[in-house]
C-alpha positions in Angstrom: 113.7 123.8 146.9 113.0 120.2 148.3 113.5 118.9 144.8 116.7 120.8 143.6 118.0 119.3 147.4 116.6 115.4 146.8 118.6 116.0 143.1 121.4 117.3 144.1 122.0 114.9 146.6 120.9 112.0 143.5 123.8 113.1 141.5 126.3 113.6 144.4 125.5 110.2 145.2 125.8 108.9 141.3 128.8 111.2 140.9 130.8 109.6 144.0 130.2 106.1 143.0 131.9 106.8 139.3 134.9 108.8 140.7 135.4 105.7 143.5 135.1 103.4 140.3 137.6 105.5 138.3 140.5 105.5 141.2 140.1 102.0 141.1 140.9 101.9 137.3 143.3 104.5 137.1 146.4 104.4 139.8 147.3 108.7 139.1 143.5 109.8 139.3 144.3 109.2 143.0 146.5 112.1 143.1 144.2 114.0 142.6 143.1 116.9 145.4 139.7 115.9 146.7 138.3 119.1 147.3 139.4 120.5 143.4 137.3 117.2 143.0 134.4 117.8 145.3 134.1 121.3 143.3 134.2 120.1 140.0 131.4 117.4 140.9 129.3 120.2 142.5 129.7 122.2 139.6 128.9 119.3 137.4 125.4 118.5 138.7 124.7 121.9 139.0 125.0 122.6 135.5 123.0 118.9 134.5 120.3 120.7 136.3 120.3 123.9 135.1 120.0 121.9 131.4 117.3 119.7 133.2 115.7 122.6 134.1 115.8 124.1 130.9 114.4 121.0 128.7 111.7 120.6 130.9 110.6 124.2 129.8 110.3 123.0 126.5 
């Protein structure tokens, strides 16, 4: 469970970073509500991990 939590907070981390750099580029990304935002990312690096999870079965 430690290392899904250490991951997780990896790619929050990573995932913040890139949307900072993208509302910096792009003026209406802004406008965007930050919790549909916070959901999306969550759901994002869940996913990557599942897929992580999976390869490493392989």
């Amino acid at each position: 469970m430690d290392e899904l939590l250490k991951h997780l907070q990896n790619q929050w981390i990573e995932l913040v970073k890139d949307m900072d750099s993208l509302a910096s580029d792009q003026a209406g990304f802004c406008d965007v509500d930050s919790e549909s935002l916070q959901l999306m990312s969550v759901r994002l690096v869940l996913l990557g991990w599942n897929k992580s999870k999976d390869s490493d079965k392989d």
